[in-house]
Phi, psi and omega in degrees: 000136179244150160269319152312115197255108144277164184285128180244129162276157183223140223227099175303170155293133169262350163256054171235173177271143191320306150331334142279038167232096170073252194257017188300308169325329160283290177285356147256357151309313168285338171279016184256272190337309191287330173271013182241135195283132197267133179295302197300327179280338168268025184239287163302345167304293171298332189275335185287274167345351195237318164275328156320297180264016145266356183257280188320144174275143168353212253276354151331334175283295189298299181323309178283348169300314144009276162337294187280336173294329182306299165330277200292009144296304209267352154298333186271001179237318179295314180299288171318346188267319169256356172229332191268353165258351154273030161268301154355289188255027143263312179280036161283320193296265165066272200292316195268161165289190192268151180214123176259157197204153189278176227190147169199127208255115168260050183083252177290337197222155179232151163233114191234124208022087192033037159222189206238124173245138176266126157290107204262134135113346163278131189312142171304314185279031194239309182281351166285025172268331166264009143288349173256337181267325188094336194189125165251204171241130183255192168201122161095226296032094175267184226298356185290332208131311207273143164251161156219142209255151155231117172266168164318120207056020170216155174270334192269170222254102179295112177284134191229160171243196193235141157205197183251348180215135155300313129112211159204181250278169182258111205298162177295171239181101157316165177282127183238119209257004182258356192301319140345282172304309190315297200290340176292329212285315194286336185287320201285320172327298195313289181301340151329285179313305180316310184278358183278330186256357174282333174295286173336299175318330192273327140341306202263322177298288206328221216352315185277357177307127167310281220231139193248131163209149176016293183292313145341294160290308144007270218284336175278325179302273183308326183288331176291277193317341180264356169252309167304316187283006189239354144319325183259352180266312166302347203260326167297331208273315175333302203270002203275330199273310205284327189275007168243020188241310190307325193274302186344320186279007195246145205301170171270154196209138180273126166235166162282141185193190185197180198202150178263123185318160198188147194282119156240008184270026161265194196252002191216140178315134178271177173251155192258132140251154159221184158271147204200135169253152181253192144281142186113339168113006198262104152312128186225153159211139204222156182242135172245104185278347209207056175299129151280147163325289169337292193312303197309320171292309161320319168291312192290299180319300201265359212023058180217168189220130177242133200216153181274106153117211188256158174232162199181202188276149171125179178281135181251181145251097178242179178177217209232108163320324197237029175210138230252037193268103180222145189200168194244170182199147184258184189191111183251156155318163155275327182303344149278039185303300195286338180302303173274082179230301184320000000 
């Protein structure tokens, strides 16, 4: 067991093609997938449309179906817009290797191998990685402009475009590895607050309806359901941030560990198991439900598994030190193996 979080660099193949290097290959099959229309959305979809215009009365109904078809075309061209067309225009770059070149971060944009790239879709705390590092990896420029970018602890291949000013540079920065929960935590407020009073609204119509009929309940019956479940779902995500803001400040502790193949080519994270020796030599094995890619590869590569505080049975923080990756996980004797498996 270690206490000491040193900087690990992690150095793709340059002769292999980016894509064949560790998880560059993963992570762009999900960045396609996240730009590609989900079957499941075209099903609640058709079922949201069918109950507008058959529960709602004349003429409210075809309007708000309307509405709402409107609403998911343009989320679903918003999604593809931002993932399914640098799924397009990267995987030609791909094909050639990763080639590192030093790197210097300018608010938005980095400048690496004597040009200048806006970094499109990457978190502050992610691109402040190349200001601690000194360097990334590229695949292009191709005749377009577009690139991929890779830093230092993550495989994926970030899309970028080429541009002319740079503007100016950004000093290196700890890793802040919570902005992400911070920013999750006020936005999740927010929506919290919101569905709490469109439910009272929807409460206070239900109750002042004069006269009920068939359709009527119906349609109050779904409208509660389309405010309670993303309520409840907000209300998990909440505490999930808050209970991982609580955790954060406490040092990092090294365990040896391993980790078990896992499907990542769906559209929603499977949960990882591994394995762990703790201290003193004591088997363990833990579960990650809501694993990052990153993370699963850092474990795999490296055997080692890093957690926040001291360890033992019970919910941890883990995550990645010299990357900006945090996440929760539980951690048992081994004789509980098929239980946390189950």
């Amino acid at each position: 067991m270690s206490k000491t979080a040193p900087v690990f660099p992690v150095r793709p193949a340059a002769t292999l093609p980016a894509l064949d290097c560790d998880s560059t290959g993963l992570h762009f099959t999900r960045l396609a997938q996240r730009g590609a229309v989900s079957r499941r959305w075209l099903v609640r979809a058709g079922f949201l449309l069918v109950a507008q215009l058959f529960v709602t009365p004349w003429p409210e109904g075809p309007l708000t179906a309307a509405a709402g078809l409107t609403l998911g075309l343009g989320w679903t061209g918003a999604r593809w817009w931002r993932y399914g067309r640098w799924a397009r225009a990267v995987e030609p770059l791909l094909r050639c290797s990763w080639r590192e070149v030093p790197a210097t971060l300018h608010g938005r944009r980095v400048r690496a191998g004597g040009d200048v790239f806006a970094l499109r879709g990457v978190p502050t705390e992610v691109r402040a990685v190349v200001a601690r590092t000194g360097r990334v990896w590229l695949a292009g420029p191709g005749e377009r402009g577009f690139a991929a970018v890779r830093i230092a602890g993550s495989g994926a291949p970030w899309p970028a475009v080429r541009r002319v000013r740079a503007g100016a540079r950004t000093p290196a920065r700890p890793i802040d590895h919570v902005r992400r929960y911070r920013r999750a935590w006020r936005w999740w407020s927010i929506a919290v607050a919101g569905l709490v009073a469109a439910l009272a609204a929807v409460i206070v119509a239900t109750v002042r309806n004069p006269a009920w009929t068939a359709a009527d309940v119906v349609g109050a019956i779904l409208l509660h359901l389309l405010v309670l479940v993303p309520l409840g779902k907000a209300l998990a995500r909440q505490a999930d941030a808050r209970w991982i803001l609580r955790w954060h400040q406490r040092p990092w502790t090294r365990l040896h560990a391993a980790v078990a193949e896992c499907d990542w080519t769906g559209r929603r994270r499977a949960p990882v198991h591994g394995w762990a020796v703790l201290p003193g030599g004591e088997p363990a094995v833990f579960r990650i439900d809501d694993c990052p890619l990153d993370l699963y590869t850092d474990i795999f590569f490296r055997r080692s598994l890093w957690l926040r505080g001291e360890p033992g049975e019970g919910e941890f923080v883990v995550g990645m030190p010299d990357f900006p990756v945090l996440t929760r996980a539980s951690i048992g004797r081994r004789s509980s193996t098929r239980t946390t498996r189950e």
